[in-house]
Legacy VTK file of the C-alpha trace (Angstrom):
# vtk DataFile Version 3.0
C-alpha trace
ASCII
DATASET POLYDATA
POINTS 542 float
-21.098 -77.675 11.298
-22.160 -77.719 15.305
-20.532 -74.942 17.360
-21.049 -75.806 20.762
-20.518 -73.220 23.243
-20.841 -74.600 27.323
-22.648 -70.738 27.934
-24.979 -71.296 25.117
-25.636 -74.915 26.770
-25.837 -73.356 30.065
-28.089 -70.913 29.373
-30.260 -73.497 27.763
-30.808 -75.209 30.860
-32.067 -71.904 32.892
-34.141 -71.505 29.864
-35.949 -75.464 29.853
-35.091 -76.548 33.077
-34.486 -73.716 35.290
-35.646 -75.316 38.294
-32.902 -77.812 38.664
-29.868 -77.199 40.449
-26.823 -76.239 38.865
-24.270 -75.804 41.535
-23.945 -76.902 45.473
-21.922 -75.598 48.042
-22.695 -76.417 51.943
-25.767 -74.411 52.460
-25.851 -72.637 49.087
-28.074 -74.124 46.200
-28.349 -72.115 42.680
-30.982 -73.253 40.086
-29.782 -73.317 36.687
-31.834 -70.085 36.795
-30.424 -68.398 39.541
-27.084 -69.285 38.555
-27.591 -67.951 35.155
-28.817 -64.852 36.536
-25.826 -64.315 38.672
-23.515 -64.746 36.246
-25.545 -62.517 34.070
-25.373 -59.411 36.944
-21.391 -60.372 36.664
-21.156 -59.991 32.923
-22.721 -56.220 33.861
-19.909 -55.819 36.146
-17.240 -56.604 33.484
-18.849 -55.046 30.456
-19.031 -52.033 32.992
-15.623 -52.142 32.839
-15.200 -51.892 29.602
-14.034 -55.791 29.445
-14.815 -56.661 25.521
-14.744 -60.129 23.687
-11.174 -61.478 23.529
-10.235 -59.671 26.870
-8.964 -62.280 29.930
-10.756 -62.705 33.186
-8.398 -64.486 35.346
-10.088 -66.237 38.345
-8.195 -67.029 41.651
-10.829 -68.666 43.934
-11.125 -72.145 45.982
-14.037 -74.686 44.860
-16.890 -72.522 45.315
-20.197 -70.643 43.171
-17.859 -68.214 42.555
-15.795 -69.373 40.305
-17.812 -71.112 38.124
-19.953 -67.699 37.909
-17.329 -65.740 36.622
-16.277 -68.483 34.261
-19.956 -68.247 33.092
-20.205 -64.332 33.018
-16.603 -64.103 31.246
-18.189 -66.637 28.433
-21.443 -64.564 27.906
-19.226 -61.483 26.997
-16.941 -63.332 24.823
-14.001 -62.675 27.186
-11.701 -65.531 28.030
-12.012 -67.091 31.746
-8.144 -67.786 32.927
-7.284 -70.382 36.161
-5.510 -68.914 38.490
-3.261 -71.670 40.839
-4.134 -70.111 44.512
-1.159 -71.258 45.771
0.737 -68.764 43.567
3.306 -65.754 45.919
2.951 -62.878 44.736
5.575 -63.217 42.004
4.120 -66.098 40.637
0.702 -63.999 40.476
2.184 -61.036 38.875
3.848 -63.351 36.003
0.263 -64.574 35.283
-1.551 -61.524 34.939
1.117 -60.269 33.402
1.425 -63.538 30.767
-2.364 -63.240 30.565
-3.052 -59.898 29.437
-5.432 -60.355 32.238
-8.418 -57.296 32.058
-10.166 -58.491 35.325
-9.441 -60.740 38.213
-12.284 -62.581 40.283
-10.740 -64.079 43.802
-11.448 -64.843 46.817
-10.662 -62.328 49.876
-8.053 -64.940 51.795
-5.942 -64.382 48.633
-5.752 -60.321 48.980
-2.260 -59.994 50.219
-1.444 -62.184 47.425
-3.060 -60.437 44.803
-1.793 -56.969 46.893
1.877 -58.108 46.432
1.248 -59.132 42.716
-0.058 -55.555 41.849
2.708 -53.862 43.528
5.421 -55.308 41.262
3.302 -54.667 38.058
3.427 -51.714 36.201
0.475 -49.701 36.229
-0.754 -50.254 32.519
0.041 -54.498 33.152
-2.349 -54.474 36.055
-6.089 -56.006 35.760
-8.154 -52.750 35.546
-10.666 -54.484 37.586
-10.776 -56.408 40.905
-13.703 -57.908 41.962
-13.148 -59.438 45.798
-15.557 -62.285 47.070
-15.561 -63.053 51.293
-14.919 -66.571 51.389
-12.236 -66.775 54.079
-10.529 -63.502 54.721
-11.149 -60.697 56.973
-12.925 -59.417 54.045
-11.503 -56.064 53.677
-11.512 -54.912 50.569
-8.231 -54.069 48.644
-8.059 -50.220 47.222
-10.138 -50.364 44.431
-11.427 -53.577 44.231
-15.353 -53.907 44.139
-17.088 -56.383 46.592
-18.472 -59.566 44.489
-22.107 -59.716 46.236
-22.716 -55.363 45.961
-21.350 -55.339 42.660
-23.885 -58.293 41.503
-26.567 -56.434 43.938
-25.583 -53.085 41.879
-26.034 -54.576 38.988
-28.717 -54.214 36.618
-31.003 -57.499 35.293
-31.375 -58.952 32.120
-28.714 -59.697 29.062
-25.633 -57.656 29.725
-24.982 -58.451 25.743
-26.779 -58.907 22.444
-23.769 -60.478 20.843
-24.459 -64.800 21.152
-21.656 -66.844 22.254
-19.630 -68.454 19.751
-17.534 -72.133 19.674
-14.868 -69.885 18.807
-14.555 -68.484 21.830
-11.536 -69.374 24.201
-10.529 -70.826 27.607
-7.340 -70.412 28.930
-5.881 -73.524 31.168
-2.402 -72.227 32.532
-0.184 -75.257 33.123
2.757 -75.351 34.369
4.342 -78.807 33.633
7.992 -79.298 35.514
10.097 -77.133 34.139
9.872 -73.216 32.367
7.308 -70.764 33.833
3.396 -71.880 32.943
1.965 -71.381 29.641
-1.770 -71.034 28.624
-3.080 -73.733 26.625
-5.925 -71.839 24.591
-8.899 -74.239 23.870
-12.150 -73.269 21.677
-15.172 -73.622 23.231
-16.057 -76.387 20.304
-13.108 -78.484 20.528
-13.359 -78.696 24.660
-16.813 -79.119 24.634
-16.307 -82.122 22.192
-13.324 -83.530 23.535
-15.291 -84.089 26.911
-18.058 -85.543 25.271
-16.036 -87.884 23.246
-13.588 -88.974 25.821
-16.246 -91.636 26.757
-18.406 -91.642 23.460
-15.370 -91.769 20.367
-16.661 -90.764 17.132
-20.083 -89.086 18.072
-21.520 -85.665 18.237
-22.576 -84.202 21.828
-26.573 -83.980 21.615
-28.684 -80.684 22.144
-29.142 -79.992 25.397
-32.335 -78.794 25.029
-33.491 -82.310 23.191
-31.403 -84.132 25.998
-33.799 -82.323 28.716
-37.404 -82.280 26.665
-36.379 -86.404 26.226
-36.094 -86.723 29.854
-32.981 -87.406 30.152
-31.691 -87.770 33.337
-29.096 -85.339 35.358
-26.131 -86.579 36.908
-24.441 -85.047 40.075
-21.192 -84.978 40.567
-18.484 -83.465 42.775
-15.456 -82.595 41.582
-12.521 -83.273 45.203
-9.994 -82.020 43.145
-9.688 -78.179 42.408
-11.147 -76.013 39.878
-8.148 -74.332 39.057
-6.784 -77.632 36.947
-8.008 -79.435 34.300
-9.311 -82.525 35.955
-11.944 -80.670 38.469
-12.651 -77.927 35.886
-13.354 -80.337 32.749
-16.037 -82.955 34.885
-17.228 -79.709 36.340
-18.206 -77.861 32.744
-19.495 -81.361 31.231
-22.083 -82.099 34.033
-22.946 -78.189 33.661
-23.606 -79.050 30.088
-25.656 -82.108 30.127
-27.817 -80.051 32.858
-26.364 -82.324 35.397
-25.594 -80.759 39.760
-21.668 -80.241 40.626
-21.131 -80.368 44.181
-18.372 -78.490 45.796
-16.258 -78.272 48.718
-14.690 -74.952 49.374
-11.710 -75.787 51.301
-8.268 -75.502 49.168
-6.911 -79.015 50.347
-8.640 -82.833 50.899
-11.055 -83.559 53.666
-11.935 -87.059 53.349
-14.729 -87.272 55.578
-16.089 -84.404 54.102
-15.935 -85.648 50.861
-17.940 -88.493 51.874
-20.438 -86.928 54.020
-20.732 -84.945 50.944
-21.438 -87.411 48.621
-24.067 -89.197 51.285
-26.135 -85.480 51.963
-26.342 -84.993 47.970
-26.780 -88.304 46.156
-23.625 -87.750 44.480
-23.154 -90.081 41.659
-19.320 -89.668 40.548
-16.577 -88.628 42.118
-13.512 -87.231 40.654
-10.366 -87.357 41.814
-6.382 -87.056 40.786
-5.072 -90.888 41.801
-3.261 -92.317 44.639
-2.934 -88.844 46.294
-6.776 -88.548 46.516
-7.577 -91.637 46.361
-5.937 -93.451 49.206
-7.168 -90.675 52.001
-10.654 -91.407 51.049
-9.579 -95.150 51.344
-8.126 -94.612 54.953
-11.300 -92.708 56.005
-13.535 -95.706 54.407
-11.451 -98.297 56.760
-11.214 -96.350 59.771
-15.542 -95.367 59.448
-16.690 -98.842 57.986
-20.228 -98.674 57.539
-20.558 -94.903 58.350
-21.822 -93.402 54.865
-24.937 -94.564 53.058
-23.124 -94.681 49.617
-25.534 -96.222 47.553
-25.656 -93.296 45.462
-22.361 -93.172 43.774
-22.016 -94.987 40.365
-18.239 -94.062 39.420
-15.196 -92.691 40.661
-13.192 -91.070 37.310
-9.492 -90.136 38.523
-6.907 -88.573 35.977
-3.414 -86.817 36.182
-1.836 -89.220 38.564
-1.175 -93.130 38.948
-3.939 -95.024 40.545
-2.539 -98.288 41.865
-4.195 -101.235 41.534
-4.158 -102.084 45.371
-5.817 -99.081 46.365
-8.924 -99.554 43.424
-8.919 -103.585 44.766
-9.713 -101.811 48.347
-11.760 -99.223 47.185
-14.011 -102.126 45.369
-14.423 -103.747 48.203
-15.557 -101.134 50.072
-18.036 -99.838 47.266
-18.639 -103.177 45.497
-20.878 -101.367 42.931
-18.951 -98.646 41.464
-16.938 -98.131 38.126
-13.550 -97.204 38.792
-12.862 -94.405 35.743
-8.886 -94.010 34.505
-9.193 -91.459 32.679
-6.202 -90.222 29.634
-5.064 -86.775 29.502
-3.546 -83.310 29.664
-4.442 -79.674 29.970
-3.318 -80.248 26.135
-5.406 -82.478 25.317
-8.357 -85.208 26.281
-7.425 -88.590 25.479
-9.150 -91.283 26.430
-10.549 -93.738 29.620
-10.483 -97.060 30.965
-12.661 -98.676 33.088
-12.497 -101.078 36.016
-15.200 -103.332 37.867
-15.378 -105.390 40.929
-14.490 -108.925 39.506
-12.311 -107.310 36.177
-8.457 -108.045 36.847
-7.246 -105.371 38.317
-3.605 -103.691 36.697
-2.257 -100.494 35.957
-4.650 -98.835 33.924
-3.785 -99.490 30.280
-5.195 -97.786 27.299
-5.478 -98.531 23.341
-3.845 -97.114 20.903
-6.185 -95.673 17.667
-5.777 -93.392 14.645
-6.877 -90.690 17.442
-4.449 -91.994 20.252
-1.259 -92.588 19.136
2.515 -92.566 20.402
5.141 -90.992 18.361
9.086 -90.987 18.833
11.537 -87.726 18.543
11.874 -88.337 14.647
8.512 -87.827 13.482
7.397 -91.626 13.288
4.375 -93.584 14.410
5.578 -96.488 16.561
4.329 -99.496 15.717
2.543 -102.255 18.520
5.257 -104.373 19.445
8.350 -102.795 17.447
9.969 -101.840 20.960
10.119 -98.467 20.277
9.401 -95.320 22.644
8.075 -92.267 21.920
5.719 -89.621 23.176
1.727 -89.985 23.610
-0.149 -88.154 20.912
-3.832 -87.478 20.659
-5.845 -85.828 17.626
-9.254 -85.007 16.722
-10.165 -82.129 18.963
-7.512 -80.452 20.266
-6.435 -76.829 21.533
-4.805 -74.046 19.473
-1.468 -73.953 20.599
-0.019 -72.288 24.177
-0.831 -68.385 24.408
1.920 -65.733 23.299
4.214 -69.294 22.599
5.157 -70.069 19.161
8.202 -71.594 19.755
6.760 -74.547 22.702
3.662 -74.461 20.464
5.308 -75.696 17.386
7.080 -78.563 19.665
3.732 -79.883 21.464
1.698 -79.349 18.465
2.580 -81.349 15.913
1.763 -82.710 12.405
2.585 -86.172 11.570
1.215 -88.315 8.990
-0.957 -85.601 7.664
-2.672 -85.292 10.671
-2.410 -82.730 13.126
-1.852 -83.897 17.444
-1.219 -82.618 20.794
2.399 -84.311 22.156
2.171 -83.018 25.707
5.500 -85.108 26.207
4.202 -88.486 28.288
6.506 -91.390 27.263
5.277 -94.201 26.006
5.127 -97.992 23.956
2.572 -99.566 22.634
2.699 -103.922 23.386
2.237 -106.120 20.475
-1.946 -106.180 21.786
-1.994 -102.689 20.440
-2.343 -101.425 24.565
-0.006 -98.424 25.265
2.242 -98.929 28.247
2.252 -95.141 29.843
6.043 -94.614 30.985
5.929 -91.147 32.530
6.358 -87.047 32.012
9.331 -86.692 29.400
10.857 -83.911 32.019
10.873 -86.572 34.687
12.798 -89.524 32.835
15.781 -90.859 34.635
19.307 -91.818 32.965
20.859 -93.756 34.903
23.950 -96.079 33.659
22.874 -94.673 30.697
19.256 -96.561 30.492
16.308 -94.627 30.996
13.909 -95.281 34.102
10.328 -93.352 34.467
9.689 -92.724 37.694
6.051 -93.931 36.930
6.781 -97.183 36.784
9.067 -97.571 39.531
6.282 -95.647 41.610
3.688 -98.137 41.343
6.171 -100.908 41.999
6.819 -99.222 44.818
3.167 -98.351 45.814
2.081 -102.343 46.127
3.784 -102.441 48.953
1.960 -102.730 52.713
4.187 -99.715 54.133
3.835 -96.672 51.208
1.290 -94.640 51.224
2.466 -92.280 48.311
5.824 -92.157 47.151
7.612 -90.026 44.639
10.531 -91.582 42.707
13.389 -88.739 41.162
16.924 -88.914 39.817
19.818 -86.995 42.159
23.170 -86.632 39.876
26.071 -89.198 40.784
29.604 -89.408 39.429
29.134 -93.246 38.958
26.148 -93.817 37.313
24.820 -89.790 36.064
21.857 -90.257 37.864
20.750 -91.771 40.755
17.875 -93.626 41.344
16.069 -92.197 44.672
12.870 -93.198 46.107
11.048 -90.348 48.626
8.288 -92.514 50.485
5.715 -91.596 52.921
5.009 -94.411 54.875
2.120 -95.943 56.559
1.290 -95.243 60.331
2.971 -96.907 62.301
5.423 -98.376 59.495
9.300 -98.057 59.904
11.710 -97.658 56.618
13.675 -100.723 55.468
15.017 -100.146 52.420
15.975 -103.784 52.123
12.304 -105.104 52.108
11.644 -102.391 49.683
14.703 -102.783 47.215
13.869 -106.164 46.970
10.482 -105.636 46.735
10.668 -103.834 43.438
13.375 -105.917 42.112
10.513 -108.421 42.242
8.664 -106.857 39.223
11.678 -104.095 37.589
15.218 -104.756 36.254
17.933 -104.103 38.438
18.874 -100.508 37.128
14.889 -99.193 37.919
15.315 -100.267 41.409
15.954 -97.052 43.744
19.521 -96.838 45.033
18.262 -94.820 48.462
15.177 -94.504 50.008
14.239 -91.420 51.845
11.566 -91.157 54.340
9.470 -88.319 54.828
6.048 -87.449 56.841
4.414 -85.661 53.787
5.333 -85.643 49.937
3.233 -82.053 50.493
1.425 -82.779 47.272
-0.647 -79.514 45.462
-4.122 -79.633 45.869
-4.381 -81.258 42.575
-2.606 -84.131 43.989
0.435 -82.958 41.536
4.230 -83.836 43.271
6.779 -80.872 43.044
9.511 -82.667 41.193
11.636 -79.973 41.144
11.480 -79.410 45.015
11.414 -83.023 45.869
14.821 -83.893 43.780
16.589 -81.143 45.470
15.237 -82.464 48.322
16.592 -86.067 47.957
20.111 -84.524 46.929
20.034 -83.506 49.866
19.310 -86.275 52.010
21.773 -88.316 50.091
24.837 -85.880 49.697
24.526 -86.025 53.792
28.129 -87.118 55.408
27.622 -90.240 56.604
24.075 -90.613 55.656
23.047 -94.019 55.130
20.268 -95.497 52.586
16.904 -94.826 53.464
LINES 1 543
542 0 1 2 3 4 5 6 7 8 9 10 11 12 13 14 15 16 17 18 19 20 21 22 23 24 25 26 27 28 29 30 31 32 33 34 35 36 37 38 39 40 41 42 43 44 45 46 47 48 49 50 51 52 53 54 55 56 57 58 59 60 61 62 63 64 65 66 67 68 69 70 71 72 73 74 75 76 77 78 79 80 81 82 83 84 85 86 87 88 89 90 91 92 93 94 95 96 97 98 99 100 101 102 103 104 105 106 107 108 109 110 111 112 113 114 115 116 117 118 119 120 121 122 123 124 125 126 127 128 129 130 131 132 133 134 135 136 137 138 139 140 141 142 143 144 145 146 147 148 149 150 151 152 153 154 155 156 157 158 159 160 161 162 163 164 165 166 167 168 169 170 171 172 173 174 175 176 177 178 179 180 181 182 183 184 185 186 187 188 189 190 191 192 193 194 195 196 197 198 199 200 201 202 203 204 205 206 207 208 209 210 211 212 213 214 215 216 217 218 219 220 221 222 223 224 225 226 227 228 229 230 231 232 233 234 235 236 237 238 239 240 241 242 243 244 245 246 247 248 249 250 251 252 253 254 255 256 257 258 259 260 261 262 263 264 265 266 267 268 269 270 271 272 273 274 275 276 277 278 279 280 281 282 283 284 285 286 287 288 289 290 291 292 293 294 295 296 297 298 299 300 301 302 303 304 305 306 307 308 309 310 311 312 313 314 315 316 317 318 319 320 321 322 323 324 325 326 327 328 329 330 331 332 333 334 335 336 337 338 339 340 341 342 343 344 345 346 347 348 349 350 351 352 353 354 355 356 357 358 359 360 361 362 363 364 365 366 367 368 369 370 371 372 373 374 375 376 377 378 379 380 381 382 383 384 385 386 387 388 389 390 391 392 393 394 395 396 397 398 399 400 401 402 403 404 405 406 407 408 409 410 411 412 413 414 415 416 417 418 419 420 421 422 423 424 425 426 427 428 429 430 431 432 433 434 435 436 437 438 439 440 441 442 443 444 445 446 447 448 449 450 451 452 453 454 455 456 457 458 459 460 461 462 463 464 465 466 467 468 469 470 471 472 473 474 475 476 477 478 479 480 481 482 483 484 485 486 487 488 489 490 491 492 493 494 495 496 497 498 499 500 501 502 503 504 505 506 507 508 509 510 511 512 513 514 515 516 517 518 519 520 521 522 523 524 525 526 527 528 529 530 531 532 533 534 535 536 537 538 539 540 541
């Protein structure tokens, strides 16, 4: 059986290829080789430490060498490279380590009072027994006992730091943290992540030998990943061009910069661009409009977006601006890679829409396969390669990980139906479901309803509590410049394509949904939020 391991793959590169460039960032270039050896020098470090396979090596660090080198140097050793969410307080931090078991933790100097706060409120046996502090964009003192990244690597001797190989058994950890309970870590194998990315766009096939893939002259893409690291759409595009030998381009600032992201992809021949929907999406649309003609971007083949609703208008502008690229949907969870649709200039352009399989499937609360076309709804399911279970959770790991039919899937908890064409119609996070009236409204839907229209620019769509109908129906918008709120216009606007009950009851206008730098909303905080704005005295819709 193959047991594919992305440091094995890695390391073949610097071995047959060693010349070509692994990682960008601004005015820093690593070869394959270079970036091999640095992650090697890092592996010292840990081992030094007395870090062992199995132990965690949680990494808090923007989009930068960094943190792909200690994700390498934590895989040569066998330990287990953990994402860290930089946006974490200090609480939040200390639950993670904490959660993790975490041995060592890799981050970048702006995050030291962070990480100073997190280490106060641990005990002294549940702290990381070793810190390892990069200058990215701190004042770049060190904390009290943490080592600095570039003497430690400097200090460190060359060559393997280990004899032992690494194994397909080895694991990642992808903390997610979903919309409700504290985050969990979703524990992949090496093997099963490694195929799922390869099969997301190739079903049923094996991922080749890197080192046949590079003596056959095959060639490397590069690609730059605008969403972060720390989640599973920037990390996953980020360790499958790594593994196909392939250049990831990065921008080390912690939020969106449109025009950088496009002078970017001009200076470096990037050839797709990843993004998280809407939220990324229609920036780098308003920076296209307002700078027509400005970027030569005759490089880029395909934009691939995932986690977040891409509307239809914004891919019909975004074609016409780059008449030549594939627009990539693609399916999935940190629990589990589905699958990917595609879109080109002339295609008809809807809501992405994906297939159901024997892999892909959609399953309702009672154990049964819905059917295409039997009306039913149930919860997206995908098998085939898929992760253990959540770390140190047996209880949520038994619920998301299920067995049905005889065959084992991941149920991350995505509503769904599948139309009598066999297409699944994607209704929205379980957590997020309205009842209203008693009927049940995903915000998803309403969303991109709402999204068609001139004046949104992003809009988030929750459910408040009301006496009358259990929930109501509230719509938080971010409008266009220059546009002013009517809630009329817009009511009537989605009562155009939705049934009466899905149409938002109040509309609530603010500057910024304040997205994460994933492009995730804060459901939590934004339906407190509209309870607020519409328990106000007095306060009219909208």
């Amino acid at each position: 059986m193959p047991d594919h391991s992305f440091a094995r793959a890695w390391r073949a590169v610097a071995e047959f290829a060693p010349g070509r460039e692994a990682v960008v960032c601004g005015d820093r270039r690593l070869s394959f080789a270079a970036f091999d050896a640095r992650a090697e020098r890092l592996a010292h470090v840990l081992r030094g430490a007395g870090l062992a396979p199995g132990d965690k090596v949680a990494i808090e660090c923007v989009n930068a060498p960094e943190y792909l080198e200690a994700f390498y140097a934590a895989l040569k050793l066998g330990c287990v490279p953990v994402n860290v969410n930089y946006r974490y307080v200090g609480a939040e931090l200390a639950y993670l380590l904490d959660n993790s078991d975490a041995a060592a933790l890799v981050y970048h100097d702006e995050f030291a009072p962070t990480v100073a706060e997190a280490l106060a409120s641990l005990a002294p046996a549940r702290r990381p027994r070793l810190l390892v502090q990069a200058a990215h964009a701190g004042d770049g003192r060190l904390l009290d006992g943490a080592l600095d990244y570039e003497d430690a690597l400097a200090g460190a001797p060359p060559g393997r730091a280990t004899d032992r190989e690494p194994s397909g058994d080895d694991l990642v950890f992808l903390y997610t943290g979903g919309t409700t309970g504290s985050p969990k870590a979703v524990m992949w194998r090496n093997d099963d992540l490694y195929v799922a990315l390869w099969q997301m766009a190739r079903p049923g096939t094996q991922p080749p030998d890197v080192r046949a893939s590079i003596a056959a002259g095959k060639r490397a893409a590069t690609v730059l990943p605008a969403c972060p690291l720390m989640h599973g759409t920037g990390l996953f595009i980020s360790l499958s061009t790594l593994s196909g030998g392939g250049t990831v381009v990065l921008l080390d600032t912690p939020r969106l910069d449109a025009e950088a992201v496009w002078d970017a992809v001009e200076r470096e021949s990037v050839a797709a661009l990843t993004i998280v929907g809407d939220a990324f999406a229609r920036p780098l649309l308003a920076a296209l409009d307002a700078h027509a003609g400005r970027w030569d971007l005759s490089s880029l083949r395909a934009i691939t977006s995932s986690g977040v609703t891409w509307s239809p208008e914004t891919k019909q502008a975004l074609l016409e601006h780059l008449p030549g690229v594939l627009l990539i949907d693609s399916l999935g969870a940190s629990e589990g890679i589905m699958t990917r649709t595609e879109t080109r200039r002339g295609d008809e352009i809807a809501p992405a829409r994906f297939r159901a399989s024997d892999r892909l499937v959609v399953v309702t609360d009672d154990g049964d396969l819905v059917q295409p076309g039997d009306g039913r709804v149930g919860m997206l399911g995908v098998g085939g390669a898929i992760p253990l279970g959540y770390y140190k959770d047996e209880h949520k790991t038994a619920a998301t990980f299920r067995t049905v039919g005889g065959r084992r899937y991941s149920i991350p908890g995505d509503y769904a139906s599948i139309d009598p064409d066999g297409t699944i119609r994607l209704l929205g996070r379980g957590s997020a479901c309205i009842n209203t009236g008693g009927e049940k409204v995903y915000p998803e839907e309403v969303e991109l309803a709402l999204r068609a229209h001139p004046d949104v620019f992003d809009c988030v769509v929750v459910g408040v509590p009301d006496d009358r109908w259990g929930e109501m129906v509230v719509a938080l918008v971010q409008l266009r410049d220059g546009a002013a709120l009517d809630p009329g216009a817009l009511g009537a606007h989605c009562r155009a394509t939705l049934a009466g009950y899905k149409v938002p009851k109040r509309f609530v206008a603010l500057p910024s949904l304040e997205r994460s730098p994933s492009g995730k909303a804060d459901y939590p905080r934004l339906r407190e939020l509209a309870r607020a704005h519409t328990d106000a005295p007095g306060r009219p819709a909208g």
